[in-house]
C-alpha angles and dihedrals in degrees: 000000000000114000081238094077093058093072109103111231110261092194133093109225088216089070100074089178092068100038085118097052084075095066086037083065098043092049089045090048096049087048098054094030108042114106099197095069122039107211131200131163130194133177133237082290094061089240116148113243106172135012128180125222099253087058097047094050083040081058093043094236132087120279083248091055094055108038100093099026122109108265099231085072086067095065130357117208098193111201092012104052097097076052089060087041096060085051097046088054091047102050079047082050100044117019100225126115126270124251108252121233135157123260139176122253146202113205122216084242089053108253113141094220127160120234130198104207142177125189109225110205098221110199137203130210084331093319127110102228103153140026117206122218114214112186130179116194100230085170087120081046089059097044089062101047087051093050076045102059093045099058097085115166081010087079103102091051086043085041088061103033110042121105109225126075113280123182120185113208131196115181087356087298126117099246091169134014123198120221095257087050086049078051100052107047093039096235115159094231139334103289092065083060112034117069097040138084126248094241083064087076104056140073121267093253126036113220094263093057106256113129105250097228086060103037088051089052093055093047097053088048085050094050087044083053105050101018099254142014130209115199138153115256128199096212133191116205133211090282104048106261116130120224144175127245145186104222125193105192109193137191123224148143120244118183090350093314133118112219133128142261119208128205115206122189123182112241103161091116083049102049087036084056093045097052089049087050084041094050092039095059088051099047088045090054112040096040114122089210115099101253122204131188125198131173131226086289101051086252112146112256105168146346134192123230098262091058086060095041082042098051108011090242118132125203088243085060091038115039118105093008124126108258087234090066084075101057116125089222093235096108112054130233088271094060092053085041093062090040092061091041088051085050094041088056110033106018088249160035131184127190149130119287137154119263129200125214123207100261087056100251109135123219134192106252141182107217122187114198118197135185117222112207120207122228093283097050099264124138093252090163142008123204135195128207110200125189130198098230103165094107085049087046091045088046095048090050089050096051092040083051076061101055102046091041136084105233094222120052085010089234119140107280129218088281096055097025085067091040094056091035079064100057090041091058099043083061093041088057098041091045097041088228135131133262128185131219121204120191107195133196134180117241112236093348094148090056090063094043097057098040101050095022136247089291092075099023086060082042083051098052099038085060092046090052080059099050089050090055094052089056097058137067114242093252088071123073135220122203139180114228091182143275107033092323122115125189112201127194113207102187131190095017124168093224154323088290087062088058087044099060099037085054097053085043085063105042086046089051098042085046092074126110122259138226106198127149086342093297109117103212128189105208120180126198137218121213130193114188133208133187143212131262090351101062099031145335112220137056095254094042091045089053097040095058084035080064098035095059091042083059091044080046090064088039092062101061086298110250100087150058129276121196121214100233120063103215087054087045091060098046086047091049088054093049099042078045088048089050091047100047083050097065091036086056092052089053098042101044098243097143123102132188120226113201114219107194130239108213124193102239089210095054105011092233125152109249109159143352129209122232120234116183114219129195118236091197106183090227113035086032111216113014122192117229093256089064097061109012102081083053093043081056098046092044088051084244102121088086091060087035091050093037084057102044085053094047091054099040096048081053091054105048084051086058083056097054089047091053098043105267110114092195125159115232118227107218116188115215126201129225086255091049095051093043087056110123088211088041094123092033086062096046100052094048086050085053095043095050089047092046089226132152114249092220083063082059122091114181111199120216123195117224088252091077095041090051102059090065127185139122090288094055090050103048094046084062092037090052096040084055096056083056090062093235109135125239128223139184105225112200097012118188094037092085144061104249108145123215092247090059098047088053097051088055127071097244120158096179143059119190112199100224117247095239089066089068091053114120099002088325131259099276092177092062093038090050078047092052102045104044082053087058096046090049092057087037098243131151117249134208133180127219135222104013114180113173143032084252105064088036086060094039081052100048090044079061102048106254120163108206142015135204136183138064095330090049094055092040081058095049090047094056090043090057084233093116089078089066095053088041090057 
């Protein structure tokens, strides 16, 4: 059996992408582990970059101690080193391998051996960047032929006896075989030998492509010539094996007669070793998976170049460190700890990690780790295979992308949209929270389809997949089921009014007209709506009702949304009711103001009066700003509604100036309003078109905006104060509006919030509030005063105006109501 086969696979078979690093392993095993060859390598420099165990026991020292020694301080040849020079350059000049021969060493330990040794050019990527020394020790070899040689008139008994393979040819034919020669060549007894020539028993070529009648030829007249000849033979015996064998073909005279013995010694385990030594520097050098060497210790022994193009590390960086130096400090010490115990218990492990290169960058790498066992079953090595698989990742990921998305618009698709709408759920029941489900399908597609053909029709819904997208946070997902049908998961929502308004965002944006292939097409949608846990609480169920309603949705007249359950569709159909009557309102002119006044508690005299929109709605007659304003937010309608409160208010308190009454007109803006970019803009054409000064307008801001700070914030107030136009903090004390906030904005008012004259009033928190005013020299008014009584308690605290029932009662006994009703 070979020692290669010894080596236990490192490869899963069910990674078809590393099957070769397997073979890679056996052939890097047999060359640090084979004990007939002893195997170094070194560089231009003559610096020693690998060395097998059989070489460095050969040397007498540890592999550590040789790699990066010169490589003349392996093995001295004494006379002959300028000899091994010459053939050193030559095999750097020519890149052919070097003859083999036999010399006489010195090691760096001190043994006299022979070696018979051969220099193996190893390329990469078409340069020669090492040669590789194999060396086998023939010292025992010598000893014989000179026993040999000095046996003289002994050389029939030695003849007989010896155990190696002697012929003995006359006229280059086999006149005598000894029985080691018989042995060798499995013939069944002398005559199939004598009488024939050696080249009898070859084959026709030798490996290197000589005929084998010539080259043996050669080889005799050189012998002749210089008395004897050793060359390497490639042999087939009686039966038909080939085999190779050393040959020493020597000349003598026997009873007065030249002729030739010739010594044959079976190689073929050595040149079997040497080809796999052979094959396994190739194969270490020109990987291109990155090859590691350690030894017993997990020190780095060796690496191969693709190890360094691979990582950036150079052996310089790498010899003689611990392998754990080089972690890219993603996996922790328990993962490591599980890999060696792997290794310790089975000889391997394989696996994905993250590598990092030298420059940091990390990269996602398979790594095979493998054990080499000595001769006596120690872990004398341990060697890594690391592999570069971030295109394979990258390719996986795309092909996984294809999978999970629809080719078309590139939406989830059903398989990842269930798979999604599971892990929605699984949060939606562990937070207790909502999710939505919309089931979308396209009005008449198949009209247009069918008319102007699947080209635009493909064009149509590809534009419509990117509408969707733009009506939804990045946490929902929109998928294409197929066809013209969309599934959305809306995950985490606050309620069904979340869904509502998301729906009618997306039949107002697929509503739309568009401009494909110069065809201007008008498309509608109808949406049927589910929601977690109340219509369903499974994947299948959600997604039924979510069907069912869209079908209930056509039904309907086709262009809206349908929810599943009756009583939510009811409360979504008021409030879709309650949108589109606002806009209907803006258009139509249905909205009033009602004007509340503002008193001077020291004189009683009107001085301002705040502005509050109504809603004149030709069904439900006047409706009071809590019944449509949380739907005017939700619809983006509060800007148009605002811009037109101030409008009108600015045109009334202008009325009251004509008709005597310089009073200052309280205008509430909304969060939408102040974060207008055009917001002073608005205000100072509102004042323009009245004709009314800006110092009669007081603009009314909640604590929310206050509260969200910043130089915006700031700039917007300070700008609005340049115009002249007053400011005002409506509510104040709900919030959480701190003093070093109010100071840093340009507020002239304080409103004391309502809910502070409930019940008698809180008159700690109103003393509180009005001694803050006065310190930052503000006005203060108090709303919703009710009685004499709070009026007086306010006046005994120095409070400047008043608002509220008692207020309006006051204005009713002085005529002045009249005024703020016209």
């Amino acid at each position: 059996m070979d020692q290669t086969d010894t080596i236990p696979s490192v490869v899963n078979q069910g990674h078809p992408a590393f099957a070769a690093l397997d073979l890679i392993a056996r052939l890097v095993a047999a060359l640090e582990l084979t004990p007939l060859v002893a195997v170094f390598s070194f560089d231009r420099d003559g610096i020693v970059r690998f060395c097998n165990h059989a070489c460095a026991q050969l040397c007498g020292l540890a592999p550590e101690q040789v790699i990066g020694q010169p490589r003349k301080q392996l093995f001295m040849r004494g006379e002959r080193e300028a000899e091994h020079d010459r053939l050193v350059d030559e095999v750097w000049r020519t890149g052919q391998h070097s003859p083999s021969g036999d010399w006489q060493v010195r090691t760096a330990s001190g043994r006299e051996l022979w070696l018979y040794s051969t220099l193996v050019p190893i390329y990469h990527e078409g340069a020669l960047t090492q040669v590789f020394c194999m060396d086998v020790d023939v010292t025992a070899r010598k000893r014989e032929e000179d026993a040999l040689a000095a046996a003289g008139t002994n050389f029939r008994q030695m003849f007989v006896k010896s155990g190696d393979a002697i012929l003995l040819v006359r006229n280059g034919r086999i006149e005598e075989a000894n029985p080691a020669a018989l042995q060798l060549f499995k013939c069944p007894d002398a005559q199939a030998l004598t009488g024939r020539r050696l080249a009898d028993f070859s084959p026709q070529q030798q490996p290197g492509g000589g005929v084998s009648l010539d080259a043996a030829r050669t080889l005799e007249e050189q012998a002749y010539a210089q008395g004897n000849c050793r060359f390497d033979w490639r042999y087939v015996d009686c039966r038909g094996s080939p085999f190779w064998a050393e040959v020493l073909m020597t000349s003598i005279t026997l009873d007065h007669e030249y002729l030739f013995y010739v010594v044959v010694r079976d190689i073929s385990a050595r040149k079997s070793a040497e080809r796999t030594l052979y094959l396994a520097a190739q194969v270490f050098e020109n990987s291109r998976d990155a090859i590691l060497l350690t030894d017993r210790d997990r020190h780095v022994i060796s690496i191969n170049r693709a190890y360094a193009e691979i990582t950036g590390y150079s052996s310089a960086d790498m010899l003689g460190k611990p392998i754990s130096v080089y972690r890219s400090g993603v996996e922790d010490e328990a993962f490591f700890r599980e890999v060696w115990q792997q290794i310790d218990a089975t000889d391997h492990w394989q696996g994905e990690i993250w590598s990092r290169r030298k420059c940091g960058e990390l990269f996602p790498a398979w790594l095979a780790l493998t054990a080499i066992r000595d001769t006596q079953d120690r872990i004398s090595n341990y060697m890594a295979i690391l592999s570069d698989i971030t295109e394979r990742k990258r390719n996986e990921e795309h092909t996984r992308h294809l999978a999970e998305h629809d080719f078309l618009t590139d939406l989830p698709n059903r398989v990842l949209l269930l798979d999604r709408l599971s892990l929605a759920l699984s949060t939606a029941r562990r937070k207790g929270s909502m999710l939505a489900i919309l089931f979308l399908d396209l009005d008449r597609f198949k009209q247009i389809n069918d008319t102007l053909g699947h080209q635009v029709g493909d064009l149509l819904l590809k534009e419509v997949a990117v509408r969707l997208l733009k009506c939804v946070r990045k946490v929902d997902t929109v998928s294409r089921q197929g066809g013209d049908e969309f599934v959305i998961i809306l995950a985490d929502i606050g309620g069904i009014d979340h869904a509502a308004h998301v729906a009618a965002t997306i039949r107002h944006a697929i509503g739309q007209p568009y401009l494909i292939g110069g065809h201007e097409l008008h498309v509608s949608t109808s949406i049927g709506v589910s929601i977690f846990p109340s219509d369903g609480e499974d994947i299948d169920t959600l997604v039924k009702n979510a069907d069912i309603a869209m079908y209930h949705a056509k039904q309907g007249g086709r262009d809206n949304f349908q929810f599943f359950s009756t009583e939510m569709n009811e409360r979504i159909v008021e409030r879709a009711s309650f949108e589109h009557g606002l806009r209907q309102a803006l258009a139509e002119q249905q909205f009033e103001l009602a004007f509340e006044p503002e008193l001077d508690i020291a004189s009683g005299a009107l001085v301002g009066a705040e502005a509050l929109i109504r809603w004149r709605h030709p069904e439900l007659g006047l409706l009071r700003p809590d019944r449509f304003i949380g739907v005017a937010e939700e619809a983006g309608l509060m800007v148009p509604i605002g811009a037109w409160v101030l409008r009108e208010a600015c045109r009334h308190a202008r009325g009251w100036h004509e008709a005597g009454h310089a009073v200052t007109v309280a205008v509430n803006l909304s969060p939408a309003q102040f974060l207008q970019r055009d917001l002073l803009e608005h205000v100072r054409a509102a004042l323009d078109d009245a004709g009314l000064a800006p110092h009669y307008l007081e603009l009314e801001l909640t604590e929310a905006i206050i509260m969200k700070g910043g130089a915006a914030t700031a700039d917007t107030l300070r700008a609005l104060r340049r115009l002249g136009v007053r400011l005002s903090l409506d509510d104040f004390g709900t919030g959480w509006s701190r003093l070093d906030q109010l100071k840093d904005y340009p507020i002239d008012k304080l409103k004391i919030a309502q809910a502070f004259m409930h019940d008698g009033g809180d008159t700690i928190a109103i003393r509180t509030i009005i001694a803050m005013a006065r310190s930052m020299e503000m006005t203060v008014i108090a709303e919703g005063v009710e009685t004499a009584e709070q009026l007086e308690f306010l006046r005994g605290q120095g409070c400047d105006q008043y608002q509220g029932h008692h207020a309006d009662a006051a204005v009713q006994a002085s005529g002045l109501d009249g005024l703020l009703r016209n």
